[in-house]
N, C-alpha and C positions, 0 to 999 in steps of 0.2 A: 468556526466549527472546529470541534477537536477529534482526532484519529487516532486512534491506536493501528500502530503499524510494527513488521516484525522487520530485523532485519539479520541475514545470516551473510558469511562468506564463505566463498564458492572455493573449489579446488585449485582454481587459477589466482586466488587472492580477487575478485571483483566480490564487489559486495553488491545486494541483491535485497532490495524493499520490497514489501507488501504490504498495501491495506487490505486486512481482509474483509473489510465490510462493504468493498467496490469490488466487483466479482471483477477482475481483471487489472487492476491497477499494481503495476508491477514495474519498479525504474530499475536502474542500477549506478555504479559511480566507480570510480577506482579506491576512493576514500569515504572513510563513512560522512564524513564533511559532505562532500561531491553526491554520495549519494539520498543523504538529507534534503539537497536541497533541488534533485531528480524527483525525489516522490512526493514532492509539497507541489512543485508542477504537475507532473500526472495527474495527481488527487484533484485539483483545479479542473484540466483538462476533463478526468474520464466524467466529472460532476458536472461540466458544461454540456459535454455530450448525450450524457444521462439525460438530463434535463430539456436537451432539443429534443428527445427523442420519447420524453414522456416515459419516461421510465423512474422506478423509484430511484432513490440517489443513492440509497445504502441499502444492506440488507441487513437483517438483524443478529447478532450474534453475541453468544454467552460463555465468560471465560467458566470454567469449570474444573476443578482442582482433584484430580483423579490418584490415588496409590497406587501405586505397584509392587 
């Protein structure tokens, strides 16, 4: 499966992943390296859980490309 994930850093320099299509799935790492390979775990995890728990795996979501 393939994710679109974001990932920003934080005011302490930690960086900070999200798939947003796992309503909760959020790592972090000290390097974007490190935390690459925190959020390919989680995604695993929260999708394993999801899945004992009968829930949907993802949720749907659309990029949309806004002016301002």
């Amino acid at each position: 499966m393939r994710f679109t994930i974001t990932i920003e850093q934080d005011e302490d320099g930690i960086f900070v992943a999200e798939c947003p299509t796992i309503p909760g799935c959020i790592s972090q790492g000290k390097t974007e390296k490190e935390v690459l390979e925190n959020i390919k775990d989680a995604i695993k995890q929260c999708l394993e859980v999801r899945a004992e728990k009968g829930m949907p795996l993802t949720v749907a979501m659309r990029e949309i490309e806004v002016v301002v």
